[in-house]
Backbone as numpy.savetxt, mean C-alpha at the origin, in Angstrom:
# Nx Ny Nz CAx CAy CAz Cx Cy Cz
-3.51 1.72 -17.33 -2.62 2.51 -16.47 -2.57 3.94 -16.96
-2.71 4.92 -16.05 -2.37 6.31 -16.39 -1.05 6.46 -16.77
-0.81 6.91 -18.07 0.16 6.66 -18.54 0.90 8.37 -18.84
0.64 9.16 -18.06 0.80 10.61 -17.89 2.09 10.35 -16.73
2.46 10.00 -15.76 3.49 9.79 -15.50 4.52 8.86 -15.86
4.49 7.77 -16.81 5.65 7.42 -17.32 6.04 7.33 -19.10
5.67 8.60 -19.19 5.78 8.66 -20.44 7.21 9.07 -20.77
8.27 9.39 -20.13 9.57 9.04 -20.59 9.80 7.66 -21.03
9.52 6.79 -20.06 10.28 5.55 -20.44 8.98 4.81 -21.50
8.16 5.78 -21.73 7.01 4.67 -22.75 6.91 5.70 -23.92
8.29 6.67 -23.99 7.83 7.56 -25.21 7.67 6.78 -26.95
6.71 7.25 -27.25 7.00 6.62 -28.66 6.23 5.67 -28.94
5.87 4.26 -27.81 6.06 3.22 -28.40 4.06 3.18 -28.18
3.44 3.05 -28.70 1.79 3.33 -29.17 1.45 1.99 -28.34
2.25 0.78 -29.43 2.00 -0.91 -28.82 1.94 -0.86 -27.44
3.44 -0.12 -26.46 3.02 -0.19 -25.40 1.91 0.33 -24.52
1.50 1.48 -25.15 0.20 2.20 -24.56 -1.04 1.89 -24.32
-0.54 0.85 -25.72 -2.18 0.13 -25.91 -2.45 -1.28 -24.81
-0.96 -1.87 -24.76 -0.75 -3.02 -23.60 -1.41 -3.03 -22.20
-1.13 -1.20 -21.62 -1.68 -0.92 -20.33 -2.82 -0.33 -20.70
-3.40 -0.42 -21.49 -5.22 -0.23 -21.94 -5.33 1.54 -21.29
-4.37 2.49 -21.57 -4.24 3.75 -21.39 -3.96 4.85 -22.29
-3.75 6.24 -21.88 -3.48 7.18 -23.26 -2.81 7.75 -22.68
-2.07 8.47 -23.40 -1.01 9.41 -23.28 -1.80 10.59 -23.33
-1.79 11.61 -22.18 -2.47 13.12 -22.55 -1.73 14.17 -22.45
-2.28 14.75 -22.73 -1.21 16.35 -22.88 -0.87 16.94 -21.64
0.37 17.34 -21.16 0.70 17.20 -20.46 0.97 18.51 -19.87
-0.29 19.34 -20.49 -0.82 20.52 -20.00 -2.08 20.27 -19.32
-2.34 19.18 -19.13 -3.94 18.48 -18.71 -3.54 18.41 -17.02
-1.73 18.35 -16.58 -1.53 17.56 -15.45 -1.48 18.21 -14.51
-1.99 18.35 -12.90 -1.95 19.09 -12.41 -0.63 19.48 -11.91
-0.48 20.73 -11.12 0.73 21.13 -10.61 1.70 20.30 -9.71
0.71 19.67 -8.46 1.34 18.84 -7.91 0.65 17.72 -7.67
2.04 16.76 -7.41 2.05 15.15 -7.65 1.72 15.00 -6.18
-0.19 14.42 -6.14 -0.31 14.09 -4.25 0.51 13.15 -4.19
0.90 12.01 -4.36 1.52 10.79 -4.58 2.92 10.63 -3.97
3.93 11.84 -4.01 5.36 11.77 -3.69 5.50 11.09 -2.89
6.19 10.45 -2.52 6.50 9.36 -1.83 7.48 10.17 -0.98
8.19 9.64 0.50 9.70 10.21 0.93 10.37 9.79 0.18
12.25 9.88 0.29 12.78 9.74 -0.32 13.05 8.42 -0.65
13.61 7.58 -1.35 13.77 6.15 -1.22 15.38 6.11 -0.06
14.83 4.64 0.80 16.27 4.26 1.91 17.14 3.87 1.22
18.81 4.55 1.71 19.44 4.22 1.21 19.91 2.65 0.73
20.96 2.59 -0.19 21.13 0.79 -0.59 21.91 0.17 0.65
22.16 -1.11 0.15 22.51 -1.74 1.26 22.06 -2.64 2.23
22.67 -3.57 3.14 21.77 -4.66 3.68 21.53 -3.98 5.11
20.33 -4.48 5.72 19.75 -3.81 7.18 20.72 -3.90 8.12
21.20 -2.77 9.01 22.12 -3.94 10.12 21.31 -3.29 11.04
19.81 -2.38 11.25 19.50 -2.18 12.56 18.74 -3.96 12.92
18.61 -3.83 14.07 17.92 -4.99 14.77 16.92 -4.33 15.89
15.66 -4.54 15.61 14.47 -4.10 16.60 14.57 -5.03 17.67
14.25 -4.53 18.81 14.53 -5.62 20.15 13.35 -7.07 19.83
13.67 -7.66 20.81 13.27 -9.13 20.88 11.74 -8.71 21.35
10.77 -9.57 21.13 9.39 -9.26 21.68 9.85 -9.62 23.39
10.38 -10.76 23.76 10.90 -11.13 25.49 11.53 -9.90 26.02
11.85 -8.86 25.40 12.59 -7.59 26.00 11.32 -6.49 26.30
9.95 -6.96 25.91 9.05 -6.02 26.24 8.63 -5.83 27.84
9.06 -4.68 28.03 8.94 -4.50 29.72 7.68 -4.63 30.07
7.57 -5.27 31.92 6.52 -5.34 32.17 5.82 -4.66 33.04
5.94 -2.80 31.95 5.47 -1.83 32.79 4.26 -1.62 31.82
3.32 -0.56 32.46 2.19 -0.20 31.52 2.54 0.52 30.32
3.91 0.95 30.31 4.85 1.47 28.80 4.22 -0.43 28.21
5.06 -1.21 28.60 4.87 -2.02 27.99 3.44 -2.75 27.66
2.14 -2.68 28.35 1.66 -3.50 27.88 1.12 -2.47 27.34
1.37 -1.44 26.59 0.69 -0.62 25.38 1.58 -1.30 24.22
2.79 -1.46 24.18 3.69 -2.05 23.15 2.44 -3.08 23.08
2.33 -4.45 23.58 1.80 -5.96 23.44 0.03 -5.37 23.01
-0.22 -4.33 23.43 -1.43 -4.42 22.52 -1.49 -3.47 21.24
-0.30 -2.31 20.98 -0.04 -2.43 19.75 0.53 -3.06 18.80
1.09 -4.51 19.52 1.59 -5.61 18.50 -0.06 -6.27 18.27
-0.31 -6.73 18.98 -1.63 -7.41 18.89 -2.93 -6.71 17.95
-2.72 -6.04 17.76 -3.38 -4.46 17.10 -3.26 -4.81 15.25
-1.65 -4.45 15.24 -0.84 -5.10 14.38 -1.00 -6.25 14.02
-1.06 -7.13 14.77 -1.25 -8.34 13.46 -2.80 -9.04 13.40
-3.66 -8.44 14.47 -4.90 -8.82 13.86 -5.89 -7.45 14.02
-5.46 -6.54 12.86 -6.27 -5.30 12.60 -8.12 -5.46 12.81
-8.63 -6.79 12.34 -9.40 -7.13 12.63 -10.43 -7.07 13.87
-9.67 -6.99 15.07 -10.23 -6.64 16.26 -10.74 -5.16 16.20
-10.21 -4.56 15.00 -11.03 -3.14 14.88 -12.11 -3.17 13.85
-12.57 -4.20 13.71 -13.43 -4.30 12.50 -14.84 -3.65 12.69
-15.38 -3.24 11.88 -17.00 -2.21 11.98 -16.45 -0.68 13.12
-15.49 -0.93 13.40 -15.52 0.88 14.04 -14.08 1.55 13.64
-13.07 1.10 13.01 -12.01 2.00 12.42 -11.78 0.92 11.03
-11.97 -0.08 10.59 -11.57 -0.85 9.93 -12.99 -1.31 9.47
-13.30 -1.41 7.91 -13.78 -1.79 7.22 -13.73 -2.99 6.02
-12.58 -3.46 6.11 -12.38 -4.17 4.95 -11.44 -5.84 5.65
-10.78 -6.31 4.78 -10.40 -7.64 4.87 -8.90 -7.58 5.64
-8.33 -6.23 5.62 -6.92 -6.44 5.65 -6.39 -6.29 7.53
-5.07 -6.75 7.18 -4.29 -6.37 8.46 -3.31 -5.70 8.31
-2.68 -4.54 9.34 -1.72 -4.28 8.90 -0.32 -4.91 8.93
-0.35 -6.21 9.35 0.86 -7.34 8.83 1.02 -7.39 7.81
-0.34 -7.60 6.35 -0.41 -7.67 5.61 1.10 -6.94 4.52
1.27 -5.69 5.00 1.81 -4.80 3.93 2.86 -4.81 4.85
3.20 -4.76 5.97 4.12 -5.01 6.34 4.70 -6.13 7.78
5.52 -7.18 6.91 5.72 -8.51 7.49 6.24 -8.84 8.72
6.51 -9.73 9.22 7.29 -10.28 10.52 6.58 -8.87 11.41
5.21 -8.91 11.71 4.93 -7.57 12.90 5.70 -6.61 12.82
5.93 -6.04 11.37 6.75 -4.80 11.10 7.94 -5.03 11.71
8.43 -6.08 11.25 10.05 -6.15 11.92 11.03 -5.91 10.99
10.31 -6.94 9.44 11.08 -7.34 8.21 11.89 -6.30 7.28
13.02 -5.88 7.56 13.19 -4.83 6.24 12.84 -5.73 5.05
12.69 -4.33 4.34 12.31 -4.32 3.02 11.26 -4.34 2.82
10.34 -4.49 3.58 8.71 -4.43 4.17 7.97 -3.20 4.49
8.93 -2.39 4.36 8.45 -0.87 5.00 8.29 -1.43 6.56
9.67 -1.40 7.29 9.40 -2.05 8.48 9.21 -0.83 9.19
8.84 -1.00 10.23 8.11 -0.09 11.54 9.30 0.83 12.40
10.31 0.18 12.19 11.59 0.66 12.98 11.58 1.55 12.10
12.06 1.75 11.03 12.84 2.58 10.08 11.36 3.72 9.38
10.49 3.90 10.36 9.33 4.87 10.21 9.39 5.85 10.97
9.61 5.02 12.11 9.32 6.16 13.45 10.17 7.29 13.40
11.21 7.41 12.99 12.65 8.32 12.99 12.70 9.14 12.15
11.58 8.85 10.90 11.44 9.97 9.67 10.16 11.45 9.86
9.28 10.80 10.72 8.37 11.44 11.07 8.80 12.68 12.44
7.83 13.56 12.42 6.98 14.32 11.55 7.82 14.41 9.94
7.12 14.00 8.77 7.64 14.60 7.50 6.71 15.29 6.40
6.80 16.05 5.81 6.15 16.58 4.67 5.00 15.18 3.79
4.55 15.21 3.14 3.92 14.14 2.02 3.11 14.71 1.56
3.68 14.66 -0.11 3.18 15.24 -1.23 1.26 14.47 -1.15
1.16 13.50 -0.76 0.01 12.84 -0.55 -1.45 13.75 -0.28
-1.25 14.70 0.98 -2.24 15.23 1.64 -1.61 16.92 1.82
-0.68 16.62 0.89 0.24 18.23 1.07 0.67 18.52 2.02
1.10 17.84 3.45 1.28 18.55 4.71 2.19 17.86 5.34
2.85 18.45 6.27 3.45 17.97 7.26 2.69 16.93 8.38
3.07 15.74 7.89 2.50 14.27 8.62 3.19 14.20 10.09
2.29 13.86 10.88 2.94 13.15 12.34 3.16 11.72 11.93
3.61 11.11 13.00 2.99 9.54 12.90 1.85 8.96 12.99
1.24 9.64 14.03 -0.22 9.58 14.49 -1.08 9.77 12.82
-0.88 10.64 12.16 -1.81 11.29 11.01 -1.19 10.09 9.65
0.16 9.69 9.91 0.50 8.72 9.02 -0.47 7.18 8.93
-0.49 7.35 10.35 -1.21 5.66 10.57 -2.59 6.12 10.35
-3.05 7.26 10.74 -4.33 7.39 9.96 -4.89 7.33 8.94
-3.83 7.55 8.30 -4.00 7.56 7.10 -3.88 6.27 6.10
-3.50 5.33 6.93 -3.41 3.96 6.36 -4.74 3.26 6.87
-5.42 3.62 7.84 -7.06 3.45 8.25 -7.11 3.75 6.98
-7.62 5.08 6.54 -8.41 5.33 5.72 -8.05 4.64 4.43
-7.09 4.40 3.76 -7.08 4.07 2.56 -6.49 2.58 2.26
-5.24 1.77 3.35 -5.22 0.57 3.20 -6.15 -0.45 3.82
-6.81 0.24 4.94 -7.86 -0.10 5.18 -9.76 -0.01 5.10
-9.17 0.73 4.51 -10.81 1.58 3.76 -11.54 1.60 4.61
-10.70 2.24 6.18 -11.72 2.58 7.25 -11.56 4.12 7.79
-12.06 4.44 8.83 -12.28 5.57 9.37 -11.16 5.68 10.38
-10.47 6.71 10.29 -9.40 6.62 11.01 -9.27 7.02 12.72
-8.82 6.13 13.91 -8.82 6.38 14.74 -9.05 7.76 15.48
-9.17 8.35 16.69 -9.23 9.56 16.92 -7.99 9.91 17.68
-7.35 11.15 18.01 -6.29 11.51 18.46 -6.43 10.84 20.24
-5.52 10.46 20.46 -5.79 9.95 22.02 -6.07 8.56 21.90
-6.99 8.28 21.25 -7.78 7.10 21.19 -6.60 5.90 21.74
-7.19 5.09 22.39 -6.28 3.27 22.67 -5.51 3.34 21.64
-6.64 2.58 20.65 -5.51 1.99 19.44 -4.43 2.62 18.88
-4.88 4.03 18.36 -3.75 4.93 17.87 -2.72 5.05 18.68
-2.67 5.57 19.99 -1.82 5.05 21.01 -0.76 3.79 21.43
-1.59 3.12 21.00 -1.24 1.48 21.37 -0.29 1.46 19.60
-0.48 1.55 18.96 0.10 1.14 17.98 2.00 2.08 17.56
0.98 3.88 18.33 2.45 4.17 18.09 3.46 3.78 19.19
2.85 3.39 20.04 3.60 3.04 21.60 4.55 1.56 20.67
4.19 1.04 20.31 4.59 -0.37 19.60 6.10 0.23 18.91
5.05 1.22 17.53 6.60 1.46 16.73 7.76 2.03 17.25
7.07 2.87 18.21 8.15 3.67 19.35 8.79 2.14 20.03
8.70 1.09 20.10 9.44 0.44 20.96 10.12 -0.22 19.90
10.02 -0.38 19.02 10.40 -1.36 17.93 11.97 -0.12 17.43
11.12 0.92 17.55 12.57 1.62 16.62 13.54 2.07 18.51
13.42 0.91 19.21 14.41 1.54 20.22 16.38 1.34 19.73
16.91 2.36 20.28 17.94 2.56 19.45 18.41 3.22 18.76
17.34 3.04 17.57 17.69 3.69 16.49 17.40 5.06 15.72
18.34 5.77 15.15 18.38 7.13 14.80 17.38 7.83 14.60
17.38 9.07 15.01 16.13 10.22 14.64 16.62 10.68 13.64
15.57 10.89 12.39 16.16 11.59 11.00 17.02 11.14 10.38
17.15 9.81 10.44 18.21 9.02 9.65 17.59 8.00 8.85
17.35 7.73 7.64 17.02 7.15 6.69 17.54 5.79 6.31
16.98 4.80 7.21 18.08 3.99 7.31 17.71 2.29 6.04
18.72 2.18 6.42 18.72 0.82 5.00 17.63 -0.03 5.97
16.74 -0.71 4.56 15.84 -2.24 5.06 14.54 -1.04 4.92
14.39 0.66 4.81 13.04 1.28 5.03 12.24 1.19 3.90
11.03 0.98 4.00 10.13 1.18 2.99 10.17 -0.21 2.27
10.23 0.12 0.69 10.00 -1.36 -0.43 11.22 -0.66 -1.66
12.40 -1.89 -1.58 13.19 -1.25 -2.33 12.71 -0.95 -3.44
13.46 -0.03 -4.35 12.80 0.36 -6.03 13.17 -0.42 -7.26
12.48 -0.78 -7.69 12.94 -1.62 -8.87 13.05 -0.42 -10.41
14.14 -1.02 -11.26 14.01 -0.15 -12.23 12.95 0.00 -12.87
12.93 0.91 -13.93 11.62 0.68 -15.01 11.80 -0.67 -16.01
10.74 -1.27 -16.13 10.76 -2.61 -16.72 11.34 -2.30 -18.30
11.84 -3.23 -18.46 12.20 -3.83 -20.09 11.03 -3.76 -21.25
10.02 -4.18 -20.24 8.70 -4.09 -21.31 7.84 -3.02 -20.21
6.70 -3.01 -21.29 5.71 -2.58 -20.63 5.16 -3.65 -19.30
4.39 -3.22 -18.30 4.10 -3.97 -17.18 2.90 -5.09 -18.22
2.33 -6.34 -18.15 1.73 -6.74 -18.84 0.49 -7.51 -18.00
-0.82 -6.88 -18.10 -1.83 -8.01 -16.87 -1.84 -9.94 -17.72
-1.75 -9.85 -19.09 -2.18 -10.66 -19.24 -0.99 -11.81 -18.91
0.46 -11.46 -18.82 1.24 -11.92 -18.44 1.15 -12.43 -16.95
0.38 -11.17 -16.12 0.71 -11.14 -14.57 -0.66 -12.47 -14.00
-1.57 -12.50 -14.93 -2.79 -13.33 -15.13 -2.03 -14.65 -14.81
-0.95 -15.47 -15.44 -0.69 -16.45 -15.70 0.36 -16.72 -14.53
1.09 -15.50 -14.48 2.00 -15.77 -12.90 1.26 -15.87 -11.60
0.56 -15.30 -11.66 -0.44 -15.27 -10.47 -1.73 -16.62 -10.37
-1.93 -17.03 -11.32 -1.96 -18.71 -11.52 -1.23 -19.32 -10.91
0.19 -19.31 -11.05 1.08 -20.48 -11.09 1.44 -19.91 -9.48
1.76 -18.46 -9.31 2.43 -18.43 -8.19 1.96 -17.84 -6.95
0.57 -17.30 -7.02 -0.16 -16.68 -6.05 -1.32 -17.32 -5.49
-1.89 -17.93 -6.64 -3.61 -18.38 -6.05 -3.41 -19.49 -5.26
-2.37 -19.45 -4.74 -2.04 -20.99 -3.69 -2.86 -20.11 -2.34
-2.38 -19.26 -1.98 -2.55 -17.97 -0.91 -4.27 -17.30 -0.78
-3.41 -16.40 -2.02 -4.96 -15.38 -2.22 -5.76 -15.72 -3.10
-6.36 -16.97 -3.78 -6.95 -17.50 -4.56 -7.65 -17.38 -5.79
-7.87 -17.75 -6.55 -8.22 -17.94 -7.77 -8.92 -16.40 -8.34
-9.75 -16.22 -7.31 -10.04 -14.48 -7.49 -9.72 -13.58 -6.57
-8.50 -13.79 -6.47 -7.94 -12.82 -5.62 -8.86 -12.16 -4.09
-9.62 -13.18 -3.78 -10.55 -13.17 -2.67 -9.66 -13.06 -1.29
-8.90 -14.17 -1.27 -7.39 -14.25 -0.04 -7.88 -15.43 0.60
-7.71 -15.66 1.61 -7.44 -16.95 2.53 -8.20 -16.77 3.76
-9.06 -17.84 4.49 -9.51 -17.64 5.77 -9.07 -18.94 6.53
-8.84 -18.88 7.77 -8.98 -19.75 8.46 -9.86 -19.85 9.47
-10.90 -20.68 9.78 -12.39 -20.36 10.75 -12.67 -18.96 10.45
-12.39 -18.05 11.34 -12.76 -16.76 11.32 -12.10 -15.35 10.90
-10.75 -16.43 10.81 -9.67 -15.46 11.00 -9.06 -15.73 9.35
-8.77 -14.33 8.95 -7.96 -14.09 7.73 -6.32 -13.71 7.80
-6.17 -14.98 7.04 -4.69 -15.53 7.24 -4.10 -15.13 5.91
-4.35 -14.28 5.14 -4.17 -13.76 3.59 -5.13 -13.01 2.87
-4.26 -12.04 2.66 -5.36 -10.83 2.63 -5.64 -11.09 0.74
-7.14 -10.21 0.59 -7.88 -10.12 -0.78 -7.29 -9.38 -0.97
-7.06 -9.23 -2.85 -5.93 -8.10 -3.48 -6.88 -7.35 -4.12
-8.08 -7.37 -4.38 -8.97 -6.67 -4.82 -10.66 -6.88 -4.74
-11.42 -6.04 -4.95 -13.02 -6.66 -4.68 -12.84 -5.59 -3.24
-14.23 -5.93 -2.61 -14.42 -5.11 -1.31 -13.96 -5.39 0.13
-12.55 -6.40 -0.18 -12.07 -6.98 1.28 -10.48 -6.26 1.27
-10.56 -5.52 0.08 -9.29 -5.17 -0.29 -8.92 -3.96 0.06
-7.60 -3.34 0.00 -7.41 -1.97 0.01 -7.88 -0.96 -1.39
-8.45 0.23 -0.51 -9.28 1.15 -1.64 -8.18 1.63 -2.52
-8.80 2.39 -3.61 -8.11 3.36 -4.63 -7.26 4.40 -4.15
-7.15 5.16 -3.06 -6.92 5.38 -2.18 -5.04 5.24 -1.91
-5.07 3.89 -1.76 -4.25 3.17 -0.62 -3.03 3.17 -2.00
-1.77 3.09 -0.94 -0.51 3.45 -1.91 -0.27 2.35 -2.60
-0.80 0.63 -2.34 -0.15 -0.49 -2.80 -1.37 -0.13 -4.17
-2.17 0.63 -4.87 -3.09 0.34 -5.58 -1.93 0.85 -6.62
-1.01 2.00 -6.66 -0.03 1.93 -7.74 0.74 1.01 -8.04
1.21 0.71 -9.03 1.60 -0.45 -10.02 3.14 -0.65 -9.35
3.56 0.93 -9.19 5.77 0.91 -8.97 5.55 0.74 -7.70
4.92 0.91 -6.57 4.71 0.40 -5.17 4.33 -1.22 -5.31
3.29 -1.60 -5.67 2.66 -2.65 -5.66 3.98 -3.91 -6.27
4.79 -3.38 -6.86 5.55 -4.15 -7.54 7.17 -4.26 -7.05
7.46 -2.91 -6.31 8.52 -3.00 -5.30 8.20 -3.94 -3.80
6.90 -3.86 -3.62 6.72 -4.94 -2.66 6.72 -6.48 -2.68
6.29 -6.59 -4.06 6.35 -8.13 -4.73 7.48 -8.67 -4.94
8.40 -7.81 -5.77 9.94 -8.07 -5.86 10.55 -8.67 -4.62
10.27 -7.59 -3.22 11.36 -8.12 -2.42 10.62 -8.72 -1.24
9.16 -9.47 -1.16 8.39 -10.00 -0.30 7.70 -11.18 -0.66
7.26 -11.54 -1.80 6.47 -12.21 -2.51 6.79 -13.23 -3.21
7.06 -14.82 -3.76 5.53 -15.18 -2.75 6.14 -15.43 -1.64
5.08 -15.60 -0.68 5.52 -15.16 0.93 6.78 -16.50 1.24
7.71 -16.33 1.64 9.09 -17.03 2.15 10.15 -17.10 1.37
10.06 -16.69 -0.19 10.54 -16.92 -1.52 11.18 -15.40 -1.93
11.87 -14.25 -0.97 11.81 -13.06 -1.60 13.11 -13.00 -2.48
12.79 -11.92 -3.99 13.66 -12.11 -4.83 13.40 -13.14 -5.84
12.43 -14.06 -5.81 12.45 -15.44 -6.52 11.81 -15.09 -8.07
11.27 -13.54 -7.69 10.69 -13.21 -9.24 11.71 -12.31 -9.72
11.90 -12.31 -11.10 12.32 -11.11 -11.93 11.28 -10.01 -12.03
12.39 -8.97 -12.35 11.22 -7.60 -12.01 10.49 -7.47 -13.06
10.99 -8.13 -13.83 9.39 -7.97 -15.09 8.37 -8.82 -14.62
8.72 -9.97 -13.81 7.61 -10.60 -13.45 6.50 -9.74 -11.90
7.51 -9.28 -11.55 7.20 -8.42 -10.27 6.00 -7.02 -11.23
6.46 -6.45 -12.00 5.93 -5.34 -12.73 4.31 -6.29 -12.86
4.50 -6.99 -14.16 3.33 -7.74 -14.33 2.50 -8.25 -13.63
2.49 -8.41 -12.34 1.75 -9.51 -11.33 1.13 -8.17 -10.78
1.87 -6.87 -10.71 1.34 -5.90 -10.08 0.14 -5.29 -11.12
0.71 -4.92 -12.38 -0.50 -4.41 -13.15 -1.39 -5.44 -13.19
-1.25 -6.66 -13.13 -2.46 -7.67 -13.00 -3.42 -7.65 -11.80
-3.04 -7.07 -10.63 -3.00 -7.19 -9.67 -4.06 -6.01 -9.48
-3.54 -5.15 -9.70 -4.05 -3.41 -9.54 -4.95 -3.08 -11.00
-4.96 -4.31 -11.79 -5.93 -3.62 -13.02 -7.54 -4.54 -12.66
-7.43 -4.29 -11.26 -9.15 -4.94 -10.54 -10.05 -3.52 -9.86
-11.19 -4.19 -9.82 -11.85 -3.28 -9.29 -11.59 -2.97 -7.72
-11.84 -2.18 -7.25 -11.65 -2.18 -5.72 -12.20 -0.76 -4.97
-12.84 -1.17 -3.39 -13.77 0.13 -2.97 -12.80 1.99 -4.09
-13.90 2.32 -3.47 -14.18 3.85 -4.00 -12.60 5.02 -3.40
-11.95 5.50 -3.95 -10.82 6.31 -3.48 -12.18 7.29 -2.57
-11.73 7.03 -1.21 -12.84 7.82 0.07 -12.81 9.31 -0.31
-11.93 10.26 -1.17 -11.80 11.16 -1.76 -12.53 11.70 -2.29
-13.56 10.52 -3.22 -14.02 10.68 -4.34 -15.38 11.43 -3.82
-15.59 11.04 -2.33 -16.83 11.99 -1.99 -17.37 12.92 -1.77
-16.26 13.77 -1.92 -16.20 15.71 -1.87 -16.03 16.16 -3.11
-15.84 15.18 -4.17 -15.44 15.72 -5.65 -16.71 15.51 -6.40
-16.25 15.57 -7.72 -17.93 15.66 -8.32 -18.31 14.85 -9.58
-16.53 14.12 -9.50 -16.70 12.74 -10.69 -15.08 11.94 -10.33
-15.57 11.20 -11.27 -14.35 10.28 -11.34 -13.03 11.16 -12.36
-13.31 11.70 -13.32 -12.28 12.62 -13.82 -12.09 13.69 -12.86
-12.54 14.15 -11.80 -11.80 15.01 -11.15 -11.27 14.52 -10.16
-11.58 13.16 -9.52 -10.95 12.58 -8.88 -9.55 11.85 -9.30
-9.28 11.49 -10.69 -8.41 10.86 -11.77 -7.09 12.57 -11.15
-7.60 13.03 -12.27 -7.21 14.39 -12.57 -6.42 14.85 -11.34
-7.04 15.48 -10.01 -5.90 15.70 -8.81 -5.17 14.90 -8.24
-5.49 13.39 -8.44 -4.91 12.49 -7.30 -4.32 11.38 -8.15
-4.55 11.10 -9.19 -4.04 9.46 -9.19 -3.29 10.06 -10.82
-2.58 11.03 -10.96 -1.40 11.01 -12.08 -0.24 10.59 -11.15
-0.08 9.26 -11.53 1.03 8.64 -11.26 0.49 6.73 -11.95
1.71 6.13 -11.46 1.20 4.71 -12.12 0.13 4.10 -11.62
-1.01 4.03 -11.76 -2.20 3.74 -11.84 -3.21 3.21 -12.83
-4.31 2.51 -11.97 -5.54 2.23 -13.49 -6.79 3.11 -13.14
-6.95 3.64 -12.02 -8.10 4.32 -11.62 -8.14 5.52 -12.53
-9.82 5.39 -13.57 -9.84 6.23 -14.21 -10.10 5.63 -15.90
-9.38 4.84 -15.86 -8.62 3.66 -17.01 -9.93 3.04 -17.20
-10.06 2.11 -18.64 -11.15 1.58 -19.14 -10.09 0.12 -19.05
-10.42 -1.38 -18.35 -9.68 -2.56 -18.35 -10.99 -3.30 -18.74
-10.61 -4.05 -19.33 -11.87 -4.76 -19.94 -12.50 -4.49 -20.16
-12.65 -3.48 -20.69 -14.43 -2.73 -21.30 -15.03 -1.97 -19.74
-14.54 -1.97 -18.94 -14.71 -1.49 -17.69 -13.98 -0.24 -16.86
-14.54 0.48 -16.80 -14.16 2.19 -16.60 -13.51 1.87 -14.58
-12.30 1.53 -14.89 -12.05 1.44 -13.05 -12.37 2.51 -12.36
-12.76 2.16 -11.34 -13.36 3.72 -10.29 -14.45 4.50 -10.15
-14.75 4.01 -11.25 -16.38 4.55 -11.67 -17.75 4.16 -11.18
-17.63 3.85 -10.37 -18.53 3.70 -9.37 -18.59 4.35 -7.68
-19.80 3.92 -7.11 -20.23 4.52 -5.92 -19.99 3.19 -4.71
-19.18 2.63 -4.81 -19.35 1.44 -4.24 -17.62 1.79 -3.26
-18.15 2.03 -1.61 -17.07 2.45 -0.78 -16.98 0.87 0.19
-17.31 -0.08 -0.11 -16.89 -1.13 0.68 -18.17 -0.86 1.49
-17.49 -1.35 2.73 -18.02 -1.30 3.80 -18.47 -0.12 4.89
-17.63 0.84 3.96 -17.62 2.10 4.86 -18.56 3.14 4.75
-19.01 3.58 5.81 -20.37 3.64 5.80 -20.03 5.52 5.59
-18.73 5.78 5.92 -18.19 7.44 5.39 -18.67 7.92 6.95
-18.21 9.38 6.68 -18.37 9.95 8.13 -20.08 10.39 8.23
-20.24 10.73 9.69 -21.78 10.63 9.99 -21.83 12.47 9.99
């Protein structure tokens, strides 16, 4: 783990440094700004918005853009080889067809946007948000402006957040935050939980689940997975989602040290190429602007330099 952003809570302790197979660097090495910022975190508290019923979807052509950006939504797949490259859906990261708080549900998105993100430095639409989850949770090429799908999908969240507030930050958004762990995050720990409590799902090598044709559980790493890229590849994301989602019907059932651990276990795999990396001119300059924050990209895990390779999945990059 790049251990340049949490070196408050890991000051001092060497053992722990050595745990996340990382170094502490000088912290004149770091760049100015953090792409990574996240919005702000939703306030505490339990959800009380309620997204309408799917039976409330009107049966105007408003609506059947909603039913094929639900359909869109939970089998991303139908975009596979022309915006989508890899294994995932976007149910995947977020549950019940973006209904679920605490899921980074879909309601509690639409109302924040247009917003700033330290990510790409700019003022995000929605449209450029969901693109942006093409490109990196899906390690595909991101829709075009106009296009069906992009359309179809924001037509969806636009119906899902009916009701509810513009510019209001509302409880159930995003993946709540868990504190900083007690220990260091530990893979070899997260190795043994993910034994006992994951490979029922996403299996033994974190490959995921098929049914006939259709993928019913997404791969957590390897080339079906989300790239370097993608926000769940950090350890404090990856592990705020586990906490309050994971294993799937059971949320809360882990302690957050176990949540921490399953994530650095999780995220200390190989996985496609940060799509970034192809305008830059190495993996340390790709390390260096983009991934100071909790991360392994960059990192040596098993005798193995993560990221260091030329290997983008499936994606064949722009023509």
């Amino acid at each position: 783990m790049n251990l340049r952003s949490i070196v408050p809570w890991l000051a001092g302790s060497l053992l722990m440094a050595g745990a996340l197979g990382g170094a502490v660097a000088d912290e004149s090495d770091a760049p100015q700004r953090d792409y990574q910022v996240p919005l702000p975190e939703a306030p505490a508290g339990e959800a009380t918005f309620q997204p309408p019923a799917e039976a409330d979807i009107p049966d105007t052509p408003y609506g059947d853009m909603v039913r094929l950006g639900r359909d869109l939504f939970l089998d991303t797949q139908r975009l596979r080889d022309e915006y989508v490259f890899n294994d995932q859906n976007c149910s995947n990261c977020h549950l019940d067809a973006g209904r679920l708080a605490n899921s980074a549900p879909m309601w509690a998105s639409v109302g924040m946007y247009p917003a700033y993100r330290g990510k790409n430095d700019k003022v995000n639409t929605m449209a450029e948000r969901i693109q942006g989850c093409f490109t990196y949770s899906m390690n595909g090429i991101p829709p075009e402006y106009g296009s069906e799908p992009l359309v179809a999908l924001q037509t969806y969240f636009h119906w899902l957040a009916t009701g509810a507030p513009i510019n209001e930050s509302l409880p159930g958004r995003g993946y709540p935050g868990l504190e900083e762990p007690a220990q260091a995050p530990d893979r070899g720990r997260g190795a043994e939980l993910f034994a006992e409590r994951c490979a029922i799902c996403h299996g033994d090598g974190g490959q995921g689940q098929t049914v006939g044709e259709r993928q019913v559980f997404p791969p957590l790493w390897g080339d079906g997975a989300y790239n370097w890229g993608a926000g769940m590849h950090r350890v404090n994301t990856a592990a705020n989602f586990i906490k309050a989602n994971m294993p799937l019907g059971q949320p809360y059932s882990l302690s957050d040290q176990q949540a921490w651990d399953l994530a650095a276990f999780i995220n200390g795999h190989e996985r496609p190429q940060d799509p970034r990396r192809r305008t830059l001119k190495s993996v340390d300059e790709t390390d260096r602007i983009f991934h100071q924050h909790m991360g392994y990209y960059g990192d040596t895990v098993d005798g193995h330099r993560l990221g260091d390779h030329d290997d983008y999945g499936e994606n064949p990059g722009a023509e």
